[in-house]
C-alpha positions in Angstrom: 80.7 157.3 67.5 82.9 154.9 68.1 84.9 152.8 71.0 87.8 150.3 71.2 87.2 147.0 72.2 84.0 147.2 74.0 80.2 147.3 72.6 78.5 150.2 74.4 75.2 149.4 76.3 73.4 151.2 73.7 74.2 148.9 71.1 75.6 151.8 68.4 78.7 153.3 67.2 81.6 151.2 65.5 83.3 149.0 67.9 87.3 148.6 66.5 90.4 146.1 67.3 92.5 148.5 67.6 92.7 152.3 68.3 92.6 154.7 65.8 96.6 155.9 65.5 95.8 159.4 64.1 93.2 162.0 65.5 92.2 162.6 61.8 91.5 158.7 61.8 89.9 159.3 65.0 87.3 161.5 63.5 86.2 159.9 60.5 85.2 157.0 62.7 83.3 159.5 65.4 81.5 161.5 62.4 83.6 164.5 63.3 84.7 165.6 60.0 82.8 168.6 60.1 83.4 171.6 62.1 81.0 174.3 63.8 81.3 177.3 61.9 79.4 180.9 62.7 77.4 183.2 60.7 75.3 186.2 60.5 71.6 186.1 62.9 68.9 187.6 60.0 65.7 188.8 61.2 62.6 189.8 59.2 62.5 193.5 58.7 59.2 193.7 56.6 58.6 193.2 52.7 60.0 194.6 49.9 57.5 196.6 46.9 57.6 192.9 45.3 55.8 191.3 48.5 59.3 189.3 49.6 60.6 189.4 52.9 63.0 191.6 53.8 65.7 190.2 56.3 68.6 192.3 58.0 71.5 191.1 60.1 71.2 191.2 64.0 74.3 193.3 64.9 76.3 191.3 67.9 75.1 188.2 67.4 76.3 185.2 65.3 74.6 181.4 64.6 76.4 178.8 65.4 75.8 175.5 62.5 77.6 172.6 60.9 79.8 173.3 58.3 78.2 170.1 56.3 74.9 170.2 56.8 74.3 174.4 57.9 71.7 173.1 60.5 71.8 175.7 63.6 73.6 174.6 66.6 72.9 177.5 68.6 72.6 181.2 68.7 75.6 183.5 70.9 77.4 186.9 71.2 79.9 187.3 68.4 82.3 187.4 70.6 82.2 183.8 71.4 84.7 181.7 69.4 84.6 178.7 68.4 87.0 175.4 69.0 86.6 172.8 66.4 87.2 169.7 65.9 90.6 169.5 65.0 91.6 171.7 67.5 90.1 169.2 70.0 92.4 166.7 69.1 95.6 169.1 69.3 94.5 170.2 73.1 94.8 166.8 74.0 97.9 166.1 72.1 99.6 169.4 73.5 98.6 168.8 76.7 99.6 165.1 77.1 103.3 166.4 75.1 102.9 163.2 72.5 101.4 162.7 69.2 100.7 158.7 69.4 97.8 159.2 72.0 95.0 156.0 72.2 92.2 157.5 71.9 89.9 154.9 73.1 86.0 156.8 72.1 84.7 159.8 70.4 81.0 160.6 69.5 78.6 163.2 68.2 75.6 163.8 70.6 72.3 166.0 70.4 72.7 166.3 66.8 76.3 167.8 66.9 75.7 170.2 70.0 77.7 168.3 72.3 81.0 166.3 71.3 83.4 164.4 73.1 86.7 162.2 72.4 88.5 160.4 75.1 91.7 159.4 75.3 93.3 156.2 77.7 96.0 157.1 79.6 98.6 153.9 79.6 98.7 154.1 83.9 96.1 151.4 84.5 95.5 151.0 88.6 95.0 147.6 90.1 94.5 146.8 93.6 95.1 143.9 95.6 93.0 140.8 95.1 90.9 142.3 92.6 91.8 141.4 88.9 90.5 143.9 87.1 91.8 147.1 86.5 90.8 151.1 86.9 91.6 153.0 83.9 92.0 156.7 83.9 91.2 158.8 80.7 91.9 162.2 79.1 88.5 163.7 78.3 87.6 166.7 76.3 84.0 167.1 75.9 82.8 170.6 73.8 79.4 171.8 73.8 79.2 174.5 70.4 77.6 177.5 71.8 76.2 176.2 75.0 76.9 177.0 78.4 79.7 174.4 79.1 82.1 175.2 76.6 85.3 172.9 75.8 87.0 171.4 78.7 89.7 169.3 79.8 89.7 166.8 82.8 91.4 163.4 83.8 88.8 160.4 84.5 87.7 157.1 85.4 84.5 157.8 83.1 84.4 156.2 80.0 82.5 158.0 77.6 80.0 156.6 75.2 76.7 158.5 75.8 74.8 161.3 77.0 74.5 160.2 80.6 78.6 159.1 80.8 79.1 162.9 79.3 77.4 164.2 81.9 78.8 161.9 84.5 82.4 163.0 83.0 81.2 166.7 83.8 79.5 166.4 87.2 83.0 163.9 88.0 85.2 167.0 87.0 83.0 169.5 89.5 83.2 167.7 92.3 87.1 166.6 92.2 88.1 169.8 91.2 89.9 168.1 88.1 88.4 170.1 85.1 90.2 172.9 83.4 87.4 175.1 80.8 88.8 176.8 77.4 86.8 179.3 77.0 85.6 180.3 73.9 87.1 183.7 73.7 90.4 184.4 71.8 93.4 183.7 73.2 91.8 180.1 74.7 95.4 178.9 73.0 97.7 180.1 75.3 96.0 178.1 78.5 97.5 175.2 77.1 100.5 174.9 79.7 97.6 176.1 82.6 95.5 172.5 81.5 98.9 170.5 81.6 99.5 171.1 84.8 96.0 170.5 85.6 96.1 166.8 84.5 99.3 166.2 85.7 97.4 167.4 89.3 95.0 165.0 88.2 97.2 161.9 87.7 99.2 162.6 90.9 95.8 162.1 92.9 94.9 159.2 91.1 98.4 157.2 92.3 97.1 158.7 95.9 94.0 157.2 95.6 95.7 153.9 94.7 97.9 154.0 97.6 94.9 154.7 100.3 92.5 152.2 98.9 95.8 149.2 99.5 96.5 150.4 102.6 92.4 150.2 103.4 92.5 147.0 101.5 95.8 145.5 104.2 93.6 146.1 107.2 91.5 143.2 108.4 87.8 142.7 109.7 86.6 140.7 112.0 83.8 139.0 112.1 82.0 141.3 115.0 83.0 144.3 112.8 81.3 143.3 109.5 78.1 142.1 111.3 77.9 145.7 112.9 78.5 147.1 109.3 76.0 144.7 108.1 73.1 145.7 110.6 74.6 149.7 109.9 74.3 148.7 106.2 70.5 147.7 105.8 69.1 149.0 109.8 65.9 147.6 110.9 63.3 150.2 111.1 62.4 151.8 114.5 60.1 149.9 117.1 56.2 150.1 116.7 56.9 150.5 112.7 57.4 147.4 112.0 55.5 144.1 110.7 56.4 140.8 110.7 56.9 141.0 107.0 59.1 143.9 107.3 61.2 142.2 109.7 61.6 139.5 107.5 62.5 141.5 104.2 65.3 143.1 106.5 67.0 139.8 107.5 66.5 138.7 104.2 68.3 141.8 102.4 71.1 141.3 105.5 71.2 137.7 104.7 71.6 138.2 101.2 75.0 140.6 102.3 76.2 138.2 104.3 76.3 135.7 101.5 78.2 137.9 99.0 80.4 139.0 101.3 81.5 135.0 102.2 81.7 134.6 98.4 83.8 137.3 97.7 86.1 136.4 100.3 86.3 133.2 99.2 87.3 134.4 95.6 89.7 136.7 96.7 91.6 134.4 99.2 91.4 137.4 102.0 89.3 136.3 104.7 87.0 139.0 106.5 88.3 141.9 104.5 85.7 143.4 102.1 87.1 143.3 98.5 87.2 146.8 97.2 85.7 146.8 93.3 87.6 149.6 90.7 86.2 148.1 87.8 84.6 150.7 85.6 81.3 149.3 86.3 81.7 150.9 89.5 79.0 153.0 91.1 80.8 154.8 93.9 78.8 157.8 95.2 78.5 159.5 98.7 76.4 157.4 101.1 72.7 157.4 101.0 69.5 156.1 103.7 69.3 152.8 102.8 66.0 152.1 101.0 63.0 151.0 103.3 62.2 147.7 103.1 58.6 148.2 103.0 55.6 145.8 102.4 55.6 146.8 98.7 58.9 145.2 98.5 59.4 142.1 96.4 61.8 139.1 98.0 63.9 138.7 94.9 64.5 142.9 94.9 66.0 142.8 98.4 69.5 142.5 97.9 69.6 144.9 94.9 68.1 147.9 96.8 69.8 147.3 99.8 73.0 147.7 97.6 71.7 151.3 96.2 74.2 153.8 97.7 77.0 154.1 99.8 79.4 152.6 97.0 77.9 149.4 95.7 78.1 147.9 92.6 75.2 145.5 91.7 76.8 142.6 90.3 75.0 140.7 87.0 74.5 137.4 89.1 72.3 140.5 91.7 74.9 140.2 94.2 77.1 143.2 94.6 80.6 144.6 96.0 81.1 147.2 98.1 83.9 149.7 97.6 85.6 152.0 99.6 84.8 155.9 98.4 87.0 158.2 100.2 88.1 160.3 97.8 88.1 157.9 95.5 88.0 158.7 91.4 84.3 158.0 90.1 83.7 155.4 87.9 80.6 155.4 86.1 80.2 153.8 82.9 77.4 152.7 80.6 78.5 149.5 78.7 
């Protein structure tokens, strides 16, 4: 694989200046040069007067391999066609109506069963009083004869593993923002279908933009963030609860209250809670908040209380908390 600019958490792949300025550049660098091919299913029929193996070709059924190596992929119906690699790169290019596309990673996982390249859409999205930046991405990721197939969708993901694949996918299911080609003939003339997919896409990714400034322009008090706080991290019911429990809970609040005066203080907004689009974000839909028990250690507090409901947990252990309505996912591994 490779990626532009930024080392991957897992410590592999090509890292490059610069992107790539041709597809067929782009796949030499990802280890896409080869291309899933099909042929003929044998099975063993008996043994011939000699003593070898007889072997006889399964009618309506094809293997699925690399065309470099011949190592099996998978096993389907013949009717099931196969998109390769350079037709990968032309989907994106038709679909996006320019050649020069930046495509910012591309990768080979499960030895060549699943593949991916991801393009960056020049649109970043910034917010007020954060400096960094949201960027959306053009994502095909193929799976060669597994359920899944090749698809299309608009992200905040940035690809670079298995688990960011699959977070692309499971992003693209619950926004509605994926568009299949399914391996059948005729997959070519959806092309104009997925454009207008993406271009669905985009349109609610300047929506989501204008909804999180316009959350970001209205204040809170001080009464309204301590009622979020105590909402945030809730002290368990009466008659459950130790002295050391009580004291993990105020800590973990504690321990909120303190990011949320030094986030204020960077951001020069006072009592408004900074919303994070960076693509370490975590947003997700919100969760119990995780009980404080007597197995708890002091210095985990403030990290599990930040598990859920949109937080990001920060490298110093603090964390941020970001507003999720409908907002685009964006899970990466670094």
């Amino acid at each position: 694989m490779f990626s532009v600019r930024e080392m991957p958490w897992h410590r592999d792949g090509l890292v490059l200046d610069q992107h790539p300025e041709t597809w067929a550049a782009a796949r030499q660098l990802a280890g896409l040069t080869w291309d899933p091919i099909t042929d003929a299913v044998y099975e063993l029929h008996g043994v011939d007067e000699s003593g070898q193996p007889v072997f006889r070709p399964i009618e309506g059924w094809q293997r699925i391999a690399r065309s470099d190596t011949s190592a099996t992929l998978w096993i389907n119906r013949e009717t099931y066609i196969v998109i390769d690699h350079g037709e990968m790169g032309e989907i994106v290019e038709a679909v996006l109506e320019q050649p020069n596309v930046s495509w910012e990673t591309a990768g080979v996982l499960d030895q060549g069963r699943s593949v991916w390249c991801l393009a960056q859409l020049d649109e970043p999205i910034q917010l007020p009083g954060d400096d960094s930046v949201t960027l959306p991405y053009l994502a095909i990721t193929n799976r060669h004869g597994q359920p899944g197939g090749c698809t299309l969708r608009a992200t905040a993901v940035r690809i670079v593993c298995a688990n960011t694949f699959r977070a692309a996918e499971l992003e693209g299911d619950r926004t509605g923002t994926t568009f299949s080609f399914v391996h059948k003939p005729g997959w070519r003339n959806r092309v104009a279908q997925a454009r207008e997919a993406v271009t669905g896409a985009r349109h609610e990714m300047r929506a989501y933009e204008a909804l999180a400034t316009e959350l970001l322009g209205i204040p809170i008090s001080t009464r309204q963030r301590e009622l979020f706080i105590t909402e945030f991290i809730p002290m368990p019911p009466a008659g459950l609860v130790t002295d050391r429990v009580a004291r993990n809970v105020e800590e973990a609040r504690e321990a909120v209250r303190s990011v949320l005066g030094l986030t204020n203080h960077r951001t020069h907004c006072p009592h408004r809670l900074r919303a994070c689009t960076s693509r370490r974000r975590i947003p997700g839909p919100r969760s119990p908040v995780p009980y404080l028990g007597d197995q708890a250690q002091p210095h985990s507090h403030p990290t599990r209380a930040a598990e859920g409901s949109g937080a990001e947990v920060g490298a110093g252990g603090g964390f941020h908390l970001t507003p999720t309505i409908n907002s685009p996912p964006g899970l990466a591994c670094r």
